[in-house]
Structure formats: structure tokens, C-alpha cells
VOTORKE-320658 format. One record per residue (C-alpha): residue number from 1; residue in three letters; chain; x, y, z. Coordinates in nm, 2 decimals. Example, Ala and Ser with C-alpha at 12.3 -4.5 7.8 and 13.67 -1.06 7.14 Angstrom:
SITE pos code unit      u      v      w
SITE   1  ALA    A   1.23  -0.45   0.78
SITE   2  SER    A   1.37  -0.11   0.71
END
This chain:
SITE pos code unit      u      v      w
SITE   1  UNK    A  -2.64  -0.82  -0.44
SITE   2  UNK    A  -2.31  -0.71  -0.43
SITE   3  UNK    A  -2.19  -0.58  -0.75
SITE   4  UNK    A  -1.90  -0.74  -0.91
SITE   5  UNK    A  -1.57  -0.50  -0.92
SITE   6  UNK    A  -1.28  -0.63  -1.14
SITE   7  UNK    A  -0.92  -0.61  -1.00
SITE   8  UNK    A  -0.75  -0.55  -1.29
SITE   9  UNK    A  -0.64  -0.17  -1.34
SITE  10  UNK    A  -0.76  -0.12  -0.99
SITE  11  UNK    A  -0.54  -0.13  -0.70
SITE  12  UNK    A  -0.58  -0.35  -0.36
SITE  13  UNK    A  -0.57  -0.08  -0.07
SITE  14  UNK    A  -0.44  -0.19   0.29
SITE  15  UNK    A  -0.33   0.00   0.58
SITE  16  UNK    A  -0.18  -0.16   0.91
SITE  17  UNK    A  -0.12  -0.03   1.25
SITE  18  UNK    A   0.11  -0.22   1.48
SITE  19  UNK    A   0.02  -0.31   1.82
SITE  20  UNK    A   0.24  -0.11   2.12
SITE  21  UNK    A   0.01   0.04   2.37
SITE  22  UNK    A   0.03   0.41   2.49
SITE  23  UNK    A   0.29   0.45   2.13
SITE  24  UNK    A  -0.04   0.38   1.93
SITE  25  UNK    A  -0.03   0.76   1.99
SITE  26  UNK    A   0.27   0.74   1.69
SITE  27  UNK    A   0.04   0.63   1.44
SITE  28  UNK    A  -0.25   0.78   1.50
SITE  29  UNK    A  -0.02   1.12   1.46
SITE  30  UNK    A   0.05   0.97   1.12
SITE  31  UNK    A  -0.29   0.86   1.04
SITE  32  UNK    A  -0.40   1.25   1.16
SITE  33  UNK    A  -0.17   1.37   0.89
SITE  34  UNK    A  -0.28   1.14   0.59
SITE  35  UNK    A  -0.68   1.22   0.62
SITE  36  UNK    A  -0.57   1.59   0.64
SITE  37  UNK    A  -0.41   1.52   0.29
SITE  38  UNK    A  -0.71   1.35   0.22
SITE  39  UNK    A  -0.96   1.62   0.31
SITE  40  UNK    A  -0.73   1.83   0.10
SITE  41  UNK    A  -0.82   1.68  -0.25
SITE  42  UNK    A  -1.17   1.55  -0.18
SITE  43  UNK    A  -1.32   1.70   0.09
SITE  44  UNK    A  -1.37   1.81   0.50
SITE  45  UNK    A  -1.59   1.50   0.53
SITE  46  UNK    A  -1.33   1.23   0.39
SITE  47  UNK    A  -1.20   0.93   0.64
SITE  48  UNK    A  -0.99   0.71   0.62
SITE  49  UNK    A  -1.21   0.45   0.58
SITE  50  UNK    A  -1.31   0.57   0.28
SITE  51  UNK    A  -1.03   0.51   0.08
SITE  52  UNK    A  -0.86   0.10   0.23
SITE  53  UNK    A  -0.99  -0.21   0.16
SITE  54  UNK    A  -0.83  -0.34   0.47
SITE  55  UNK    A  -0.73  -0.21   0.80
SITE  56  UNK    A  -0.56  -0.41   1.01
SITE  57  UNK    A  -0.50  -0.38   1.39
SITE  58  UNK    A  -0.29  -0.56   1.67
SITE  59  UNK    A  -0.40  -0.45   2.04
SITE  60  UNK    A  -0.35  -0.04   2.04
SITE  61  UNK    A  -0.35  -0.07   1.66
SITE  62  UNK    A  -0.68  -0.29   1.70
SITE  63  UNK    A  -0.85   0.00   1.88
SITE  64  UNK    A  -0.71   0.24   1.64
SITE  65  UNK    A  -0.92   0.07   1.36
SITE  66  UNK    A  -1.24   0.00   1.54
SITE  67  UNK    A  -1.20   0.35   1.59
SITE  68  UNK    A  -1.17   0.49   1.21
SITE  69  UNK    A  -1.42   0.21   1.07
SITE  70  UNK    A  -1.68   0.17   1.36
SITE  71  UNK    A  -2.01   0.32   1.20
SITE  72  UNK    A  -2.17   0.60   1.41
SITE  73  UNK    A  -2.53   0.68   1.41
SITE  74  UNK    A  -2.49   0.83   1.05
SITE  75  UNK    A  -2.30   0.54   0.91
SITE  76  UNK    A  -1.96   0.74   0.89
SITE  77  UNK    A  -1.66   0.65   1.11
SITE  78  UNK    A  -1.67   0.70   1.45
SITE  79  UNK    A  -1.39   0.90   1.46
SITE  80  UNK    A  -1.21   1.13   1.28
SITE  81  UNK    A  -0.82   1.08   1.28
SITE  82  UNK    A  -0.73   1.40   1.44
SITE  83  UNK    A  -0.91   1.25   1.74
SITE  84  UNK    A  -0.72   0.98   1.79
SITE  85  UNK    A  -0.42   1.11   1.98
SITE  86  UNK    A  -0.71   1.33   2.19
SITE  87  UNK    A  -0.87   1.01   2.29
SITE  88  UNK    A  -0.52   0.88   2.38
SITE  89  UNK    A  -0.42   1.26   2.57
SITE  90  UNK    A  -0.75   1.19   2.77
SITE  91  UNK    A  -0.77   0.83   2.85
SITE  92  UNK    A  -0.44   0.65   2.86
SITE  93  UNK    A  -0.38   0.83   3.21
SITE  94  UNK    A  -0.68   0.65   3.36
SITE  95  UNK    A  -0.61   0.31   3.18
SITE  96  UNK    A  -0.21   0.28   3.27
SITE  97  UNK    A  -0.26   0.47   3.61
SITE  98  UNK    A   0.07   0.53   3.78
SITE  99  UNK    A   0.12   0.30   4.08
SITE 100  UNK    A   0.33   0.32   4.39
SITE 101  UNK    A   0.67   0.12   4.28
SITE 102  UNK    A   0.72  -0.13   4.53
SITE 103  UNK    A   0.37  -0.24   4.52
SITE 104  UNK    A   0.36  -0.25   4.14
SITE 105  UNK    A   0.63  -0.53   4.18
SITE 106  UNK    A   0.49  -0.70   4.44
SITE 107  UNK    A   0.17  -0.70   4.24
SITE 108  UNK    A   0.40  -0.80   3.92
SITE 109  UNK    A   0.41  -1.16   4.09
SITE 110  UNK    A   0.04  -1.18   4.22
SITE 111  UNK    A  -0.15  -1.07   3.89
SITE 112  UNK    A  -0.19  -0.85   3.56
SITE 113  UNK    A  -0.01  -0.50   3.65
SITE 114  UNK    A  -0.32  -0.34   3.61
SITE 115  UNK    A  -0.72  -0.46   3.64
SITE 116  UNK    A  -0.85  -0.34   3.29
SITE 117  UNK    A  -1.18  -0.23   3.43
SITE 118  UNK    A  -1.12   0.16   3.27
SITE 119  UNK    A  -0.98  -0.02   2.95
SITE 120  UNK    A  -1.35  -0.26   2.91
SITE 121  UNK    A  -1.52   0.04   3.06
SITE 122  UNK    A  -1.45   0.29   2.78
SITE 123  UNK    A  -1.43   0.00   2.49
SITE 124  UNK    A  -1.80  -0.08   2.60
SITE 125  UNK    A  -1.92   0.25   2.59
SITE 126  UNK    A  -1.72   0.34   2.30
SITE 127  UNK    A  -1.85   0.09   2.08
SITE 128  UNK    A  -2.16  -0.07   2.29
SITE 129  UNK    A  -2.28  -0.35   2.11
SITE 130  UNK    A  -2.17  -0.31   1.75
SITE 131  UNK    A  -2.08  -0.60   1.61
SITE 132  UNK    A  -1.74  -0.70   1.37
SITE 133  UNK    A  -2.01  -0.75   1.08
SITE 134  UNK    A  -2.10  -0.36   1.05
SITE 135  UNK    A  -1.79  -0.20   1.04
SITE 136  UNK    A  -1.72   0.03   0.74
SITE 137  UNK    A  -1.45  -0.16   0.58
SITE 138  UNK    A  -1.31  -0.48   0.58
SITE 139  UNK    A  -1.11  -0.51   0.90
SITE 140  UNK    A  -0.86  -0.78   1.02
SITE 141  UNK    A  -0.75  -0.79   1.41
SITE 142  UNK    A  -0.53  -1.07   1.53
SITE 143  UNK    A  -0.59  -1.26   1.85
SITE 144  UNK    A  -0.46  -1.54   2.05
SITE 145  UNK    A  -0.67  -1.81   2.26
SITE 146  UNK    A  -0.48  -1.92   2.52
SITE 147  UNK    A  -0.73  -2.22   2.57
SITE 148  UNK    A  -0.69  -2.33   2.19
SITE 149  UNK    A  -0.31  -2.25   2.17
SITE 150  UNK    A  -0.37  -2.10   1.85
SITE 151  UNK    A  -0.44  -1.76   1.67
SITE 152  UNK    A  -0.75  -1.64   1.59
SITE 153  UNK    A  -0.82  -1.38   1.33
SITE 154  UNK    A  -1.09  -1.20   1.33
SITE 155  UNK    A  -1.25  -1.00   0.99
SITE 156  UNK    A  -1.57  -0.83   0.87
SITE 157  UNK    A  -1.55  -1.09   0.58
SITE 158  UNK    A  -1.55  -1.39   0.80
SITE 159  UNK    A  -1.84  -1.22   1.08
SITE 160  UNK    A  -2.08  -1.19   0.79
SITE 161  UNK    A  -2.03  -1.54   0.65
SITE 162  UNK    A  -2.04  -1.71   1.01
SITE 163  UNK    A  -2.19  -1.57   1.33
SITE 164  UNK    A  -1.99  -1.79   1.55
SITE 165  UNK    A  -1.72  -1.54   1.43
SITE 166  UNK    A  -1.92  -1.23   1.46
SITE 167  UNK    A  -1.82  -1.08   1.81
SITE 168  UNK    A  -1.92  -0.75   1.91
SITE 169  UNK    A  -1.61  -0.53   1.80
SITE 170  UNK    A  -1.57  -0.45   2.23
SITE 171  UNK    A  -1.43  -0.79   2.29
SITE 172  UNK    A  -1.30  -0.81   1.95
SITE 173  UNK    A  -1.06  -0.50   2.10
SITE 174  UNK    A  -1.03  -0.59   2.45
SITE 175  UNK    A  -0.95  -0.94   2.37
SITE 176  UNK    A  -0.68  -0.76   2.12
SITE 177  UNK    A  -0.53  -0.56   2.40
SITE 178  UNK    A  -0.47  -0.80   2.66
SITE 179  UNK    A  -0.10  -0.79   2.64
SITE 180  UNK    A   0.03  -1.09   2.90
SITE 181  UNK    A   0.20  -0.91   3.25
SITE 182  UNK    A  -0.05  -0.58   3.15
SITE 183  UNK    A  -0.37  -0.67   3.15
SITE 184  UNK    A  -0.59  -0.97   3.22
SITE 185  UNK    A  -0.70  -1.21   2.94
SITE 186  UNK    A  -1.05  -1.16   2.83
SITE 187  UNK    A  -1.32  -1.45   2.80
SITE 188  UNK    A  -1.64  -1.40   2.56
SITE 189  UNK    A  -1.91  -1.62   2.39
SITE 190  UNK    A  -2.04  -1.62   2.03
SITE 191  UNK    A  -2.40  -1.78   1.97
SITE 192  UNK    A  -2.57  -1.83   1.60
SITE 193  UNK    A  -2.94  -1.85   1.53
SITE 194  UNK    A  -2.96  -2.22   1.63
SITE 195  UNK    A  -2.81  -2.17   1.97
SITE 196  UNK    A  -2.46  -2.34   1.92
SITE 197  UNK    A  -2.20  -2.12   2.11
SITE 198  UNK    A  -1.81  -2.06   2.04
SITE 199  UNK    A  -1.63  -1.93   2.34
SITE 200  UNK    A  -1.31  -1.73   2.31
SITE 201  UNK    A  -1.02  -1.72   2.60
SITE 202  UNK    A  -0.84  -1.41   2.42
SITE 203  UNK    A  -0.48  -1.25   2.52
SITE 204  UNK    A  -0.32  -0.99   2.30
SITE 205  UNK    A  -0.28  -1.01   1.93
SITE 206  UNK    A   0.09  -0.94   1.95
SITE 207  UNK    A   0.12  -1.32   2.04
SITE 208  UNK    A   0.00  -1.34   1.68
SITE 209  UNK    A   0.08  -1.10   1.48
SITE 210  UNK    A   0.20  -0.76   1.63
SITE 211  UNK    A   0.26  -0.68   1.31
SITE 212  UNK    A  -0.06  -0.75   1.11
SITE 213  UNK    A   0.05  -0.66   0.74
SITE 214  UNK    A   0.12  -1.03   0.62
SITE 215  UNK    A  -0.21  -1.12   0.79
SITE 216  UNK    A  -0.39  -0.79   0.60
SITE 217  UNK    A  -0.28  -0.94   0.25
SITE 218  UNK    A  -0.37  -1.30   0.34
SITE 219  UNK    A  -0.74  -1.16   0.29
SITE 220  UNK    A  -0.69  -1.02  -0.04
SITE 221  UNK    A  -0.74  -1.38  -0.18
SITE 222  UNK    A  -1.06  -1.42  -0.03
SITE 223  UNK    A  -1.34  -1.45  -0.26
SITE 224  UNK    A  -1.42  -1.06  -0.14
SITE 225  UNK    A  -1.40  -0.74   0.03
SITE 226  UNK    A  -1.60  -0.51   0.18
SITE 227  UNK    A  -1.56  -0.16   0.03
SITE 228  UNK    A  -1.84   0.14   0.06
SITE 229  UNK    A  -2.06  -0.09   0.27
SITE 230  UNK    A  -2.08  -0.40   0.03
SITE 231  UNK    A  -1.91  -0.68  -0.06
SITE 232  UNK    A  -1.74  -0.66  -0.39
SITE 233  UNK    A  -1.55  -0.94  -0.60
SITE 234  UNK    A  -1.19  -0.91  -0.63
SITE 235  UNK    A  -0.98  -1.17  -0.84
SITE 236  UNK    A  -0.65  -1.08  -0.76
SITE 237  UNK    A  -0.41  -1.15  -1.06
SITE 238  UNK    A  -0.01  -1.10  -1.07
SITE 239  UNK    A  -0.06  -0.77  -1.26
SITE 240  UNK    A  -0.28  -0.60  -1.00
SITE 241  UNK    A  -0.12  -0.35  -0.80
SITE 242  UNK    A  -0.14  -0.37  -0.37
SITE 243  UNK    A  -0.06  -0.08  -0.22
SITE 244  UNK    A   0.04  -0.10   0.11
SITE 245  UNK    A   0.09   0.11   0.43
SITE 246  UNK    A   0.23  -0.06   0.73
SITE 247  UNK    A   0.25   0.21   1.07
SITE 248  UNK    A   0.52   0.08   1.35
SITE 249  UNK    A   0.48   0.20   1.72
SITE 250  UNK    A   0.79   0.26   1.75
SITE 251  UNK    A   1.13   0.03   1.89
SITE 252  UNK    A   1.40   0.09   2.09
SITE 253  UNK    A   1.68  -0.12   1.84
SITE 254  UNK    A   1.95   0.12   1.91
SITE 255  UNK    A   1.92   0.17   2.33
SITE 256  UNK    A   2.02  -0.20   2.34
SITE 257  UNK    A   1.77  -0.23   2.59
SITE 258  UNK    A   1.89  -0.60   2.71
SITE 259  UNK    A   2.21  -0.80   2.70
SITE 260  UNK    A   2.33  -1.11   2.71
SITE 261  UNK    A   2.55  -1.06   3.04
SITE 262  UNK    A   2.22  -0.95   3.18
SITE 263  UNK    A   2.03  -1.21   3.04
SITE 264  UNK    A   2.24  -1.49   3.16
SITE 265  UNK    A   2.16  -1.46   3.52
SITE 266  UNK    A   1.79  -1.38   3.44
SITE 267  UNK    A   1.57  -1.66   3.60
SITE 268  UNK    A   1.17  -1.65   3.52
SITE 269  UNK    A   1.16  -1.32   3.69
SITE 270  UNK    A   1.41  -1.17   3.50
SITE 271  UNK    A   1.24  -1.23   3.21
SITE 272  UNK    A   0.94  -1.16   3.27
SITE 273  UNK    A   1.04  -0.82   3.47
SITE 274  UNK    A   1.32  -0.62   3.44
SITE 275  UNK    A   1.36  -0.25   3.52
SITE 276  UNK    A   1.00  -0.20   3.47
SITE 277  UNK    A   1.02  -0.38   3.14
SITE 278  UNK    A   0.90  -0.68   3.02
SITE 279  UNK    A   1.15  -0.82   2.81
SITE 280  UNK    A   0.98  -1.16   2.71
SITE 281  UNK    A   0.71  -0.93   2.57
SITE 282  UNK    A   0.95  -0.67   2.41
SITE 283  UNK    A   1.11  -0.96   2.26
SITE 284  UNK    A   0.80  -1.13   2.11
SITE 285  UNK    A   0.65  -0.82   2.03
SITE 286  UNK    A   0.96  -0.73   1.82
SITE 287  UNK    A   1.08  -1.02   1.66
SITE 288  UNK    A   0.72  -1.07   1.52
SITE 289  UNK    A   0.71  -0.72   1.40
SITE 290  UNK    A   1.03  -0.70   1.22
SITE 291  UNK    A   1.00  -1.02   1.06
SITE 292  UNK    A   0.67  -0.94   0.87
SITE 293  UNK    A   0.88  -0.63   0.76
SITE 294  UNK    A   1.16  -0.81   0.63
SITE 295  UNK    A   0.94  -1.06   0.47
SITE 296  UNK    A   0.76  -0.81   0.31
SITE 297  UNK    A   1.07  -0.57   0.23
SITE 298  UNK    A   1.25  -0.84   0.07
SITE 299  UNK    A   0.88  -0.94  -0.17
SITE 300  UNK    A   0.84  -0.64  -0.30
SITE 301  UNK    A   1.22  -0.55  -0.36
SITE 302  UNK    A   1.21  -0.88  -0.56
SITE 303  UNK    A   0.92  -0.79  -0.74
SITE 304  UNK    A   1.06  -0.42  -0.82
SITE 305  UNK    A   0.77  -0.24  -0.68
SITE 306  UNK    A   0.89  -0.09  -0.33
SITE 307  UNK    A   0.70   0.26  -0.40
SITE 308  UNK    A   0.39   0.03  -0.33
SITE 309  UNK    A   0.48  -0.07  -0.01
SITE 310  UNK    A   0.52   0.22   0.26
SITE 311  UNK    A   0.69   0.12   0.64
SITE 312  UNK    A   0.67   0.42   0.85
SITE 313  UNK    A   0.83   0.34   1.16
SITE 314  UNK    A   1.08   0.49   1.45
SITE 315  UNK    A   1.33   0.25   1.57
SITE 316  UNK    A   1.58   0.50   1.77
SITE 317  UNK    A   1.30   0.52   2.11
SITE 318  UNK    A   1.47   0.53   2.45
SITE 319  UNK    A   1.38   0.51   2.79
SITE 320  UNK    A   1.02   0.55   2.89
SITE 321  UNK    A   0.91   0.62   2.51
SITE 322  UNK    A   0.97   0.27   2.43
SITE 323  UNK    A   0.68   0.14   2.70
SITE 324  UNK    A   0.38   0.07   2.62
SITE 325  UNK    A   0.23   0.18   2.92
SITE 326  UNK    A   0.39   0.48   3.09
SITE 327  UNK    A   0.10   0.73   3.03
SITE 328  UNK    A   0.23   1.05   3.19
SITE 329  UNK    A   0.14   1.38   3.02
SITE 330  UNK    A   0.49   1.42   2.93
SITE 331  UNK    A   0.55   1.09   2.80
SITE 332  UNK    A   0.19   1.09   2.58
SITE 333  UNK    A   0.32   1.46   2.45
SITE 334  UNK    A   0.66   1.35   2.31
SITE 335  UNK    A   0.53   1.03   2.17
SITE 336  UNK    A   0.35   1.30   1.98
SITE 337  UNK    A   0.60   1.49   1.91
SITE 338  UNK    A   0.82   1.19   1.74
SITE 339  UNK    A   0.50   1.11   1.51
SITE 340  UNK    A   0.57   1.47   1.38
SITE 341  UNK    A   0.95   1.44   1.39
SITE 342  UNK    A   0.88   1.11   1.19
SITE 343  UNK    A   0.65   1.28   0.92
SITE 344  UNK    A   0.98   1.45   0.88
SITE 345  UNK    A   1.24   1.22   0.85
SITE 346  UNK    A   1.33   1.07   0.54
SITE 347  UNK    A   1.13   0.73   0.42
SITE 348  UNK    A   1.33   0.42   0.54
SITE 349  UNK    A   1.39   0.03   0.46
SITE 350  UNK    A   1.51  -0.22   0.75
SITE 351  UNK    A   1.86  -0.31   0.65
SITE 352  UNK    A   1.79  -0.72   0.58
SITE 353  UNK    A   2.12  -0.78   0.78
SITE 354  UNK    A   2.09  -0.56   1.04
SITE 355  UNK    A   1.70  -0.56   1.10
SITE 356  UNK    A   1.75  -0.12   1.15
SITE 357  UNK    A   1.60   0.12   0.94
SITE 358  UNK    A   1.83   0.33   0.71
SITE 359  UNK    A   1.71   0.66   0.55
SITE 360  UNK    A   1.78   0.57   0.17
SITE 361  UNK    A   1.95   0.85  -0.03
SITE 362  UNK    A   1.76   1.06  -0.24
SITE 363  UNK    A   1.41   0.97  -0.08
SITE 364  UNK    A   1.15   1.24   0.01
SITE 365  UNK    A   1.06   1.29   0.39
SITE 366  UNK    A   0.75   1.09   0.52
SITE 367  UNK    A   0.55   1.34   0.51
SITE 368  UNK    A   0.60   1.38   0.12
SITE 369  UNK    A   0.53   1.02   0.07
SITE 370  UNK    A   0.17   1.01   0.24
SITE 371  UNK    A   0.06   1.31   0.05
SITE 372  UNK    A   0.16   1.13  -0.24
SITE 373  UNK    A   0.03   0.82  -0.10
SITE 374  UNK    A  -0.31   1.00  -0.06
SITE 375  UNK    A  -0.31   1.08  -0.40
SITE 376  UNK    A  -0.27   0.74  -0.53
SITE 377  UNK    A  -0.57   0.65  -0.27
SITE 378  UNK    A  -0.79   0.96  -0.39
SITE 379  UNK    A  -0.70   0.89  -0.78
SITE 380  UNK    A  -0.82   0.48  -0.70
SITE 381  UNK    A  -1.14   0.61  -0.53
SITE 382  UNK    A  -1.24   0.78  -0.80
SITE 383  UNK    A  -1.18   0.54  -1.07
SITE 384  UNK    A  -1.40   0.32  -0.86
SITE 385  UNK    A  -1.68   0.61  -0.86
SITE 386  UNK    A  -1.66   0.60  -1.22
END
């Protein structure tokens, strides 16, 4: 039975990772970073898992946390953060394989850009057939079913209370990742003990939510989470602190990527395929991303208690940094590099008017704020010990 775990004096933890394709490398920098500070007050063998009550993903971001709470044969998390970005170095190349421009084009018009087989290949031999249910934590990965026209959310909390919702965390992922243009949809079945099946017809989460913090904190109400392998009660009251950290992929707000001289001779294959981009998807990808932000900025601004909500994200990308699927070694080695530049820069709010982030005066870099961030993680972790 799971043991009962008052909220009060005990803080809600979340973390959420955008969606954004080969850019997932930018959080997973981040994410490298944070367990190190981690590992630094409680130990070498300390994950990330260990310390949030909810992880949330969107497509890359959905891997990203499949990654860090997928049990291994020990019960501890797949991987390590600092093997995130190796996975990424090593893989990306093979998934987003560069392809002969004119014939990328034509196949633009014909099909997906690419076939996915390297993406399901790896995602089924990463995580063979683990299911949603046995993942570490309580995680949340937004989905959209193209048959249904309508989101679906998928959590550890809801796989353990009803098979039909218990996917393997494969198609869970793949299902995640199939951003419209890139890759093809993906198509799965559920079946429960008395044979009834639920079929899914799944295209990337970023539909949804490409920003899954708002859809993080909608779980917190739920009658529980899953912390340390169990189920534990929390009744959220108005006094109980959330703390929140929300990782971006990165944007391109000040290129101007788009305008609206462009745009008004675009047709449906402007839209859908300009200069290599995709600007219907950049645009829904966006929109839904900064909105949860300024949602979210504005809350807890109103409720005087911004130091418990952390945005990290870089919205000065240009050029090929700002795909999602150029995967060249040099691209993947400076999307690196602006994760570190990042950790440096000082912490930021989106400007309500303008939707761009603004350092704020007087703030500590990024970097400072995770290590303090751990702390707070490492101080509620061991009040929960206790």
C-alpha cells in the first residue's frame, strides 16, 4: 500500500523539456549540468529522477524523459544525463540523414521528409517492451490522434489505473515524435485483460502541447504521484509550494524568420515549405510554447513567487540552429555549445508584450540558479527521507 505523504511543508517538484528535435541537444546540456550539481551534494549515483515528481516531455523532450526515468535492469534510470547529448552526437546523424536537395523537395510533396525506420529502430531497442506503468517517476508526454482530433496525454498515473492507457513507452515516444512534414504518424494498439483494444493514430505532441508545463501541473491535482517507485497521496493546498523547471529548445524570435510580404503570396506550399523550413510547424510549435510561458509567467508573478518557477530558454537561434532536424556534426556541436553559453547567461522572463526574453537586472547567471535549484531539490528529498 502506498504510504500516505502530506503536501503541506513539502514542495511539488516538476521538470519539463520542450519538444524541438535535433535542439533537444539544449536541454539535455542543461539537464547534464543540474545532476552534476546533484551528484555534488548527495552523491555519484544521484539522477534526475530521483529528485521530480513530474517530468514532462513533448516529441525530443518525450525521449529525453523516457530516457532519465526508463528503469534499467537495476531499477535506476536508463541513462545518466551526461549521456544525453552522446546519444544525440551519435544518433541524430542517422535519424535526420542529409538528402540530396532537389529530391528532398520533390519528396516534400510525395511523403514525410524522412521514413522513421532509424528513429522506431533505436526507440525499440532502446526501451524494448517497457511499458508507461514502470517508469521511475511520474511522467506526462503529450500526443495528438489524428483519427480522434483530439490530444491525448499519456502518464504513469493513468497507465497504472487503466491498461487501455498503458502503452509500451516505444510508441508512447515514437508516437511523441512524429512531427507532421518529418516523420510519418505512428499507429499502435492497447489491449486489457478482457481483450477490449484502444487503438491510437498518433502525430507529434507539439500539436498538443510543445510546451508541456501547464500539462505537468494539471497532474498535481490528481489524487497521486508516483515518487521512489510508489504512489503517494498529495493534497495540494494554496500554501504548498510547486517548484517548477521548464527547459525551451531554443527559438529563432529575433532572425524574423517569416514575414508578412512573404507570407502573402504563400499558397499551401509556402506554408508548409519554405527555404527548408516549415513554417506552419514553426508557427504551431511556437505559439503553443510561448503561450504556456506567458500563462505561467504571468501566475506566478501574480502570486509573488517567480523564484519557484525557472524558464531556461534561448530565443536569439539563427539559421540552421533553429531546425529541428539539420543533424550535421557541426550543427549538433554548436547546439551544444549554446546549452553552455546559456548556463551562462543571466536568468530571463518573456516580456508579456513582446513575447522575448529579457535578462532581468541583478539576477544570477543560469548556471547559478540550477545549483541553487538543486539545492532546493536535494534539501526536499531529504525531508521526504526523514
Amino acid at each position: 500500500m502506498a504510504r500516505s505523504v502530506s503536501a503541506r511543508g513539502k514542495m511539488v517538484t516538476v521538470l519539463s523539456i520542450d519538444g524541438g528535435g535535433v535542439r533537444g541537444i539544449i536541454p539535455g546540456t542543461v539537464l547534464a549540468f543540474l545532476e552534476s550539481k546533484l551528484q555534488e551534494l548527495d552523491g555519484p549515483h544521484k539522477r534526475i529522477a530521483d529528485y521530480f515528481d513530474i517530468i514532462a516531455g513533448t516529441s525530443t523532450g518525450g525521449l529525453v524523459t523516457a530516457m532519465i526515468a526508463a528503469p534499467n535492469e537495476d531499477h535506476r534510470p536508463m541513462f545518466a544525463a551526461c549521456d544525453i547529448n552522446k546519444f544525440y552526437l551519435e544518433h541524430c546523424p542517422e535519424i535526420f540523414p542529409k538528402k540530396n536537395p532537389i529530391r528532398s523537395r520533390v519528396g516534400a510533396f510525395m511523403g514525410p521528409k524522412y521514413d522513421g525506420k532509424k528513429l522506431r529502430s533505436l526507440v525499440n531497442g532502446l526501451l524494448g517492451d517497457t511499458a508507461l506503468s514502470q517508469t521511475l517517476t511520474n511522467v506526462v508526454v503529450p500526443t495528438f490522434d489524428i483519427k480522434r482530433l483530439q490530444p491525448v496525454i499519456f502518464s504513469t498515473k493513468d497507465a497504472r489505473t487503466n491498461p487501455l492507457k498503458n502503452a509500451r513507452l516505444a510508441d508512447v515516444c515514437i508516437g511523441t515524435s512524429a512531427a507532421p512534414t518529418l516523420l510519418p504518424a505512428h499507429y499502435f494498439e492497447t489491449r486489457d485483460q478482457n481483450g477490449k483494444i484502444c487503438s491510437f493514430d498518433l502525430i507529434d505532441g507539439g500539436v498538443t502541447a510543445n510546451n508541456p508545463t501547464l500539462v505537468a501541473l494539471s497532474h498535481i491535482e490528481r489524487e497521486s504521484l508516483l515518487h521512489d517507485g510508489e504512489f503517494k497521496d498529495i493534497n495540494l493546498r494554496e500554501t504548498d509550494p510547486i517548484l517548477v523547471l521548464s527547459l525551451g529548445t531554443g527559438a529563432a524570435k529575433h532572425e524574423e524568420k517569416y514575414s508578412a510580404t512573404k507570407a502573402s503570396k504563400w499558397g499551401l506550399i509556402g506554408w508548409n515549405f519554405h527555404n527548408s523550413f516549415a513554417p506552419l510547424v514553426d508557427i504551431f510549435n511556437d505559439a503553443s510554447s510561448d503561450m504556456v510561458d506567458i500563462h505561467l509567467s504571468t501566475l506566478f508573478q501574480f502570486l509573488k513567487c517567480e523564484q519557484h518557477y525557472l524558464r531556461i530558454q534561448d530565443d536569439t537561434l539563427t539559421g540552421e540552429e533553429s531546425s529541428v532536424d539539420v543533424a550535421t556534426p557541426k550543427n549538433l556541436h554548436m547546439l551544444m555549445e549554446i546549452g553552455q553559453r546559456l548556463l551562462r547567461k543571466p536568468v530571463s522572463r518573456v516580456n508579456l508584450e513582446t513575447g522575448r526574453f529579457e535578462e532581468i537586472e541583478g539576477e544570477v547567471s543560469n548556471g547559478d540558479a540550477l545549483s541553487h535549484f538543486a539545492i532546493r531539490l536535494s534539501e526536499e528529498r531529504k525531508r521526504r527521507n526523514k
